[in-house]
SERO-4910 file (N, C-alpha, C, O; in steps of 0.05 Angstrom, whole numbers):
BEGIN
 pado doro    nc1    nc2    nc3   cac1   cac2   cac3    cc1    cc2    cc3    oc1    oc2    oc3
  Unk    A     17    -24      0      0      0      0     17     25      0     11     45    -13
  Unk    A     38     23     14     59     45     17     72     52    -11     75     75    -19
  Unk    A     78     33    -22     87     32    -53     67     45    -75     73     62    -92
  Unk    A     51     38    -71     25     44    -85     22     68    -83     24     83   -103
  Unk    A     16     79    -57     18    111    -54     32    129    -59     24    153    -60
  Unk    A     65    118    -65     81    135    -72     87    134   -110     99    151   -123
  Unk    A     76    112   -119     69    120   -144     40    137   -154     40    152   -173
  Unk    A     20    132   -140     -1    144   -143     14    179   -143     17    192   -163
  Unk    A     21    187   -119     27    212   -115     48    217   -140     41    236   -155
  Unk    A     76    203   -148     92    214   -172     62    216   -201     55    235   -216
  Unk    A     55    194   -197     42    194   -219     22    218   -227     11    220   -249
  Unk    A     18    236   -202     -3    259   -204     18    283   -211     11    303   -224
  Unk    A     39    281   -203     53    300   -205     61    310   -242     62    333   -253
  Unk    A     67    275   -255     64    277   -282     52    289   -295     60    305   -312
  Unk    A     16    281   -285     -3    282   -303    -11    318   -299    -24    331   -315
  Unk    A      0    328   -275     11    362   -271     15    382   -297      3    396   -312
  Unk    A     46    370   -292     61    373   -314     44    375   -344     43    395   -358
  Unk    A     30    348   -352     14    350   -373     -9    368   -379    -17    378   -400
  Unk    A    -19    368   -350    -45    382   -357    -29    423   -359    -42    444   -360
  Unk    A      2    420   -357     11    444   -350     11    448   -386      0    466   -399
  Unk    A     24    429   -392     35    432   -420     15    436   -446     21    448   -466
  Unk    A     -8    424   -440    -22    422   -459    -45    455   -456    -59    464   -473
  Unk    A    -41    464   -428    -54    486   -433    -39    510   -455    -48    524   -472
  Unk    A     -4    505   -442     -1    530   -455      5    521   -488     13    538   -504
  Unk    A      2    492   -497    -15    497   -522    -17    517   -545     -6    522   -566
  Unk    A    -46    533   -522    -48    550   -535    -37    578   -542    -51    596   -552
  Unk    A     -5    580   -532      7    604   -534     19    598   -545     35    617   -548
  Unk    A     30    570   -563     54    572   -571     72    577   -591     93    568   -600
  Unk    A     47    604   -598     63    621   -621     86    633   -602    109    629   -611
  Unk    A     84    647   -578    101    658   -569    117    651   -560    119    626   -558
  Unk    A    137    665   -551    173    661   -537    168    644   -521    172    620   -524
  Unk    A    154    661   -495    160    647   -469    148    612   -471    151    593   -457
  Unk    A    135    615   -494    113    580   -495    148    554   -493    149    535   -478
  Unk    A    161    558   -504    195    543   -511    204    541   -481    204    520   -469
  Unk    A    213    567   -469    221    555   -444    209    548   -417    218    538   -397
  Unk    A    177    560   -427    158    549   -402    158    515   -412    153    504   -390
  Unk    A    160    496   -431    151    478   -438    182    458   -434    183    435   -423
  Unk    A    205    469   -445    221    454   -440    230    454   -417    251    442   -417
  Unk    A    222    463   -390    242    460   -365    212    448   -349    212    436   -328
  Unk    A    192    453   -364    165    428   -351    167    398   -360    154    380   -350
  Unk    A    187    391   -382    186    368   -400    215    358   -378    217    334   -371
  Unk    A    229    373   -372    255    361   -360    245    349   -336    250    325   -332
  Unk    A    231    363   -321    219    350   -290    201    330   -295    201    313   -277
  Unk    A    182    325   -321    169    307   -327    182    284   -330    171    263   -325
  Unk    A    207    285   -338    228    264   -346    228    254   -323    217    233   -316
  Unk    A    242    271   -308    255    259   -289    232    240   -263    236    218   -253
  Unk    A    213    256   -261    190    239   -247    180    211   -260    177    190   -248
  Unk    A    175    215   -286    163    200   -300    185    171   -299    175    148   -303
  Unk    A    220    176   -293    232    153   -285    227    144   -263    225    120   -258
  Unk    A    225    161   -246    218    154   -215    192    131   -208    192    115   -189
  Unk    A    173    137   -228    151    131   -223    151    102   -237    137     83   -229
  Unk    A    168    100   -259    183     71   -272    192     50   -256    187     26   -256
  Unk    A    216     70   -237    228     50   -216    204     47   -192    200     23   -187
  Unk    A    194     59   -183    167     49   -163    153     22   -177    156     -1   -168
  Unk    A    138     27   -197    122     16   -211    137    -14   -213    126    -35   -209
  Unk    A    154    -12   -218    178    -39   -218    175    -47   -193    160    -67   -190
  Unk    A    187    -35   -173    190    -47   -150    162    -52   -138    163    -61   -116
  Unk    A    142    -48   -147    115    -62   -133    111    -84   -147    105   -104   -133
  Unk    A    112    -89   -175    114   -108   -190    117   -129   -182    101   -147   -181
  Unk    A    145   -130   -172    163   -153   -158    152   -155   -125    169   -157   -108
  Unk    A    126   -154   -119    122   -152    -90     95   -174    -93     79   -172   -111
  Unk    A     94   -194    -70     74   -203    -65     55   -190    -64     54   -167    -54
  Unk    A     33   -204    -75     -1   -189    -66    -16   -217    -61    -17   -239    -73
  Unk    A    -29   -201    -29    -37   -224    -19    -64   -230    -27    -79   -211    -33
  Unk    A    -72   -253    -27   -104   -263    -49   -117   -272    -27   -109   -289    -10
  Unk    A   -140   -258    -29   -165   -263    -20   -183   -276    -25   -200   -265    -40
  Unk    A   -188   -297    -19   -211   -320    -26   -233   -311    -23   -238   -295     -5
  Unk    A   -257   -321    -46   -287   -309    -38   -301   -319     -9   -319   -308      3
  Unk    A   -283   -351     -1   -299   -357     20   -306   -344     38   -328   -344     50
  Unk    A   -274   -325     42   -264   -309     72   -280   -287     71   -274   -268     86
  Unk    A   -304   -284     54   -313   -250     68   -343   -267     45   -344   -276     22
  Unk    A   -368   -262     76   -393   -266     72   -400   -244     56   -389   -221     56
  Unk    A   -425   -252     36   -448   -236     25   -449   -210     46   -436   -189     43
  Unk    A   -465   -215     66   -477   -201     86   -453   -181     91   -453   -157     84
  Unk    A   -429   -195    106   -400   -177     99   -388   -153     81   -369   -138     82
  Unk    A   -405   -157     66   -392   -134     33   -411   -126     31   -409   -111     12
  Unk    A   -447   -126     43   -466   -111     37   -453    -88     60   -449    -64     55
  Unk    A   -447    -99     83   -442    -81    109   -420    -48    100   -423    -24    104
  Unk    A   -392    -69     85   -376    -53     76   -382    -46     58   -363    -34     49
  Unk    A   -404    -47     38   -412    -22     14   -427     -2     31   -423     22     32
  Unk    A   -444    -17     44   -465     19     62   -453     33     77   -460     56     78
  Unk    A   -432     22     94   -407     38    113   -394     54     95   -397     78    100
  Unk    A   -377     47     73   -363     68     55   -388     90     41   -389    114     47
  Unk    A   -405     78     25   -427    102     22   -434    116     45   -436    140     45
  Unk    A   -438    100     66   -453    134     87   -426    144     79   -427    156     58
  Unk    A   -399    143     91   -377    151     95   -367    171     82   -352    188     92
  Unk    A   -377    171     53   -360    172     23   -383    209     21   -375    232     17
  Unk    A   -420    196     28   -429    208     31   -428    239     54   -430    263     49
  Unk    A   -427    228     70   -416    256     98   -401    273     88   -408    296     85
  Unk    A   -378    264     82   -351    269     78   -359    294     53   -347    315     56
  Unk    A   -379    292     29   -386    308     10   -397    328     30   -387    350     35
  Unk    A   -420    318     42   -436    340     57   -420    359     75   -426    382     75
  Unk    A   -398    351     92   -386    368    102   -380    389     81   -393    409     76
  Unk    A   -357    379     71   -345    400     49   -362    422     32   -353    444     25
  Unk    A   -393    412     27   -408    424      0   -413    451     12   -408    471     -1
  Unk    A   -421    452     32   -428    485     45   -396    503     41   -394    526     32
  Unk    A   -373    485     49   -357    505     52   -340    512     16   -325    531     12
  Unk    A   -347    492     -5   -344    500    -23   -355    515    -44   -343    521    -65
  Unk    A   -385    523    -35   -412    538    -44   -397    564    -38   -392    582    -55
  Unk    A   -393    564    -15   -389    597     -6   -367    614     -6   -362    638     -5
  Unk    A   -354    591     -6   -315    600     -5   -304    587    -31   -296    564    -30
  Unk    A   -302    605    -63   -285    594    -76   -250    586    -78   -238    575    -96
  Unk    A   -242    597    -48   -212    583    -50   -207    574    -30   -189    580    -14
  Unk    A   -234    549    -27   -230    518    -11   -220    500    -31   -229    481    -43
  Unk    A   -199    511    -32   -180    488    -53   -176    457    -44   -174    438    -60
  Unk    A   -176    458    -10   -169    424     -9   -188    412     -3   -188    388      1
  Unk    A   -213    431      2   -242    419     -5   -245    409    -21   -249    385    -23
  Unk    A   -245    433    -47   -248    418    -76   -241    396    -77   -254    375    -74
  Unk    A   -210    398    -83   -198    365    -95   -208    349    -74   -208    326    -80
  Unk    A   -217    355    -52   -223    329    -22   -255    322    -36   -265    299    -35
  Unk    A   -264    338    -46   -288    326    -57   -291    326    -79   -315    324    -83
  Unk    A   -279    326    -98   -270    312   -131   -265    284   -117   -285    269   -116
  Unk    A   -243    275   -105   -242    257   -102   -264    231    -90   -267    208    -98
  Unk    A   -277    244    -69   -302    226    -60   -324    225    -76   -340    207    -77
  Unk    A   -324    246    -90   -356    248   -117   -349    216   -131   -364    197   -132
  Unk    A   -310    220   -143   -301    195   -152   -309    158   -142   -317    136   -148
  Unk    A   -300    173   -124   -297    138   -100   -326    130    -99   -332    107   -102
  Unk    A   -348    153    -95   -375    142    -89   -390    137   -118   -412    126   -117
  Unk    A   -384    142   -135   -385    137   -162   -381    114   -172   -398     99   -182
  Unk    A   -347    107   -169   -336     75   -175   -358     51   -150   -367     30   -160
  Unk    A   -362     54   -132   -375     53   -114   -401     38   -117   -406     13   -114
  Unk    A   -419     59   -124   -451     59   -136   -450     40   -160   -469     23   -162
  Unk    A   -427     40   -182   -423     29   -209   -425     -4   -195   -446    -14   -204
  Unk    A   -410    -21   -178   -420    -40   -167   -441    -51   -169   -444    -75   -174
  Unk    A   -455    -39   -167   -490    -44   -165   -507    -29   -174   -529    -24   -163
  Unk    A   -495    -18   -200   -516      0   -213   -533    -17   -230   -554    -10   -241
  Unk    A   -518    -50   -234   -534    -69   -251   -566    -69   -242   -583    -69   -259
  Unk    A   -573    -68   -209   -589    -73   -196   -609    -53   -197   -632    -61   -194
  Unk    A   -604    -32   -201   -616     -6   -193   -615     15   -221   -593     25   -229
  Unk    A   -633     19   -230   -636     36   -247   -631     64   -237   -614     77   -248
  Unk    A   -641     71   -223   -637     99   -207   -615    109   -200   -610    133   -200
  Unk    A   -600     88   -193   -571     90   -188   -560    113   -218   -552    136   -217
  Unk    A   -563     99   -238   -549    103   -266   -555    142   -260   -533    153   -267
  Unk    A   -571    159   -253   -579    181   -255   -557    191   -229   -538    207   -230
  Unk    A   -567    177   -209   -533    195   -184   -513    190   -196   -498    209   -198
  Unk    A   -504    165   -211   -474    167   -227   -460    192   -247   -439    204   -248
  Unk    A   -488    192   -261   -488    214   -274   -491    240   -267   -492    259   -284
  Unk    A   -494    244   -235   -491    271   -227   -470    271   -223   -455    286   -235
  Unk    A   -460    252   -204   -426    250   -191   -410    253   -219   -390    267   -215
  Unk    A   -412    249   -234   -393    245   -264   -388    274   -265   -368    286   -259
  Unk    A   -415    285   -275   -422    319   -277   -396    332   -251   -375    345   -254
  Unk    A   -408    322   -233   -388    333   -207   -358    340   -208   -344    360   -206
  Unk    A   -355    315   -212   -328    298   -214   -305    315   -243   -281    318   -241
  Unk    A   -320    322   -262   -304    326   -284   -304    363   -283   -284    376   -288
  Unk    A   -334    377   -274   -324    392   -266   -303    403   -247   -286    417   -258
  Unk    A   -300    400   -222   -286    403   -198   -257    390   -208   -233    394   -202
  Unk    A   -266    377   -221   -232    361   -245   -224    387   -258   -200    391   -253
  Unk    A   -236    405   -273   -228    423   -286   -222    445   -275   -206    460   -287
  Unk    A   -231    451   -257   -229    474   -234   -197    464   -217   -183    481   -207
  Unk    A   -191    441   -215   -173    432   -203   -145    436   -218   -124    440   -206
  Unk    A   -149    434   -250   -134    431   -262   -122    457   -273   -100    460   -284
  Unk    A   -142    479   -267   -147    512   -271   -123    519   -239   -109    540   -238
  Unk    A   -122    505   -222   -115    509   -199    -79    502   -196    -60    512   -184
  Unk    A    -83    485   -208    -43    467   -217    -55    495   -234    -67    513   -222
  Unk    A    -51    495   -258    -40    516   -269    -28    546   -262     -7    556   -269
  Unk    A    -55    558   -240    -41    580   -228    -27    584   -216    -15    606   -218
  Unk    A    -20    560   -193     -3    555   -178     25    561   -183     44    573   -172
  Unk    A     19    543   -211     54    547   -233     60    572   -241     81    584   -237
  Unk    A     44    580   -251     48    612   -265     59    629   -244     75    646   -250
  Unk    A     47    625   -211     52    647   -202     66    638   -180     62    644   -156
  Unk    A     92    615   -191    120    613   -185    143    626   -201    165    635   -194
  Unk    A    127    626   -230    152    632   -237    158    660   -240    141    676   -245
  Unk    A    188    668   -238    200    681   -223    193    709   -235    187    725   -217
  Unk    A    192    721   -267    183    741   -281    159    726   -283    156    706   -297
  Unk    A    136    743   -263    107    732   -277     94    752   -296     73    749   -310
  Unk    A    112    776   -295     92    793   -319    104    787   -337    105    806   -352
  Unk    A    124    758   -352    117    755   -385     92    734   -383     81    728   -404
  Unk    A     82    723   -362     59    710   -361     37    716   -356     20    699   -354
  Unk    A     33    737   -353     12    758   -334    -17    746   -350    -36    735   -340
  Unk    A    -12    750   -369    -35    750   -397    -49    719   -396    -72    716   -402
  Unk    A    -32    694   -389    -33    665   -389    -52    668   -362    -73    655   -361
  Unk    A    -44    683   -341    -54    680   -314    -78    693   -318    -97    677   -321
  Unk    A    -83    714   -319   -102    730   -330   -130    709   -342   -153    706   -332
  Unk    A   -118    697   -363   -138    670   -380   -144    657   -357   -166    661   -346
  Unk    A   -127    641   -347   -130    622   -335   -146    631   -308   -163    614   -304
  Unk    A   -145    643   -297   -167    655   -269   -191    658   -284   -210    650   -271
  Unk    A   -198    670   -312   -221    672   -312   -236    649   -315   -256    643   -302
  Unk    A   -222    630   -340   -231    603   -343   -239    590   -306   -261    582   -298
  Unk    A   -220    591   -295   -231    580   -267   -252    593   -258   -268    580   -244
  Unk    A   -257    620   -264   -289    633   -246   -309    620   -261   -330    618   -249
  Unk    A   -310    610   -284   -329    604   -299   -333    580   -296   -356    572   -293
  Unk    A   -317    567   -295   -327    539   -288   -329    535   -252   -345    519   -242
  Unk    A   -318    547   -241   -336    547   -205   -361    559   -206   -374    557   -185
  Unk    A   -373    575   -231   -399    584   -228   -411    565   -237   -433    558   -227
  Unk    A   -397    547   -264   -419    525   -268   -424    507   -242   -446    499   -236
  Unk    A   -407    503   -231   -408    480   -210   -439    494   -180   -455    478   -171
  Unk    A   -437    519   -174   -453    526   -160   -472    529   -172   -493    533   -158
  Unk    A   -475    530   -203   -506    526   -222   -516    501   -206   -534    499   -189
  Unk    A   -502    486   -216   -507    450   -221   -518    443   -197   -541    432   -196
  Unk    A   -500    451   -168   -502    451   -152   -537    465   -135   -554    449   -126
  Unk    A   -541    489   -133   -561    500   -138   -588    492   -144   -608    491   -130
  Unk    A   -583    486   -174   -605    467   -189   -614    440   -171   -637    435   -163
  Unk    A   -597    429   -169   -600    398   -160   -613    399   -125   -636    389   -122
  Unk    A   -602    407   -105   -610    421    -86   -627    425    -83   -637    413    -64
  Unk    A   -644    444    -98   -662    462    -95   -692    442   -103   -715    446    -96
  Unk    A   -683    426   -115   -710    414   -123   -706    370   -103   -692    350   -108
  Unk    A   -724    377    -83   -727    348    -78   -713    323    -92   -696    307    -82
  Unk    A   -724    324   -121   -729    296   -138   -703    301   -153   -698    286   -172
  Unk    A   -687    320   -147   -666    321   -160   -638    324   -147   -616    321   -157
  Unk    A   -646    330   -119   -621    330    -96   -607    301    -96   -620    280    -92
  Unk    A   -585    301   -101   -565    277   -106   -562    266    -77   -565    242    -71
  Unk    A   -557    285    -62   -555    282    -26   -577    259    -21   -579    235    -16
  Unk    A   -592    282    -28   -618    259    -16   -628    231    -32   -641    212    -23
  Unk    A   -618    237    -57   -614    205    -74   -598    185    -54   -609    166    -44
  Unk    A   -572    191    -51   -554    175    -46   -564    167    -14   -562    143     -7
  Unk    A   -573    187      2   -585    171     28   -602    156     25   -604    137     41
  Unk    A   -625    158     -3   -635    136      8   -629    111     -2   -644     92      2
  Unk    A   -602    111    -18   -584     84    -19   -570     63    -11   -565     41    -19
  Unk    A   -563     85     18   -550     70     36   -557     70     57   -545     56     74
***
């Protein structure tokens, strides 16, 4: 698990980098697009070996197997409704404080991530439940927004490291607004869904678990 986590974490750090590179994309008629991209491609390198040699060394590691005997029906109904309440709270805390405060940053990603988990989650047993398929599809909605807002968030972060930020001023500039616009879609969505009973995901998902 320890292994795992420390490739998971290189491996986000990569996909950083990428989501860094492919934004500025769109500048790369200009100067600064060359050396913002080649000294992001060098650290990519170098992680992206790191995350080689991890990936190796878990490879070569026992994983211990779990027989279906060893864990009852009744057992895995218990631990799916324990992780959904769980998965569930955990949103509700956060949603007030991300409604009202747009730079609850480790809100956000803390709840990108659980929209995720309770998503893969629900997919389990969405064979069973038709209804299910409609909360998936909110959490998705969720999930890809607050993904994009996240990814608006690595970006600024970078820009407003590096060291002359007024040859980037104009990149930063883009990029904050693109982030207001998509945190407004998210408190649309949000809003909408909420506001109407038969459409509150909250109250979908409680009465799931």
């Amino acid at each position: 698990m320890t292994t795992s986590k420390q490739l998971f974490k290189v491996n986000s750090q990569v996909r950083d980098y990428d989501i860094i590179c492919e934004k500025l994309q769109k500048y790369s008629s200009e100067p600064i697009y060359t050396k913002l991209t080649g000294s992001l491609n060098r650290r990519r390198k170098t992680k992206l070996a790191r995350a080689r040699k991890i990936a190796l060394s878990l490879r070569d590691l026992d994983v211990p197997q779990v027989k279906e005997s060893a864990i009852s029906a009744k057992k895995l109904e218990m631990r799916y409704n324990k992780l959904g309440v769980r998965l569930r709270e955990r949103i509700e805390l956060n949603l007030p404080m991300v409604l009202t405060n747009k730079n609850k940053l480790k809100e956000l990603h803390e709840m990108r991530k659980d929209s995720k988990k309770l998503r893969y989650l629900l997919e389990l047993t969405s064979h069973q439940n038709k209804e299910i398929h409609t909360i998936i599809t909110e959490l998705e909605e969720i999930q890809d927004t607050l993904g994009t807002i996240h990814d608006c968030d690595t970006m600024i972060a970078y820009l407003k490291r590096i060291r002359h930020r007024n040859k980037v001023k104009h990149i930063l500039d883009d990029e904050i607004s693109e982030r207001h616009k998509k945190y407004d879609d998210f408190i649309q969505f949000c809003k909408k869904s909420l506001s109407d009973a038969r459409l509150n995901f909250l109250k979908q998902i409680a009465a799931l678990t």
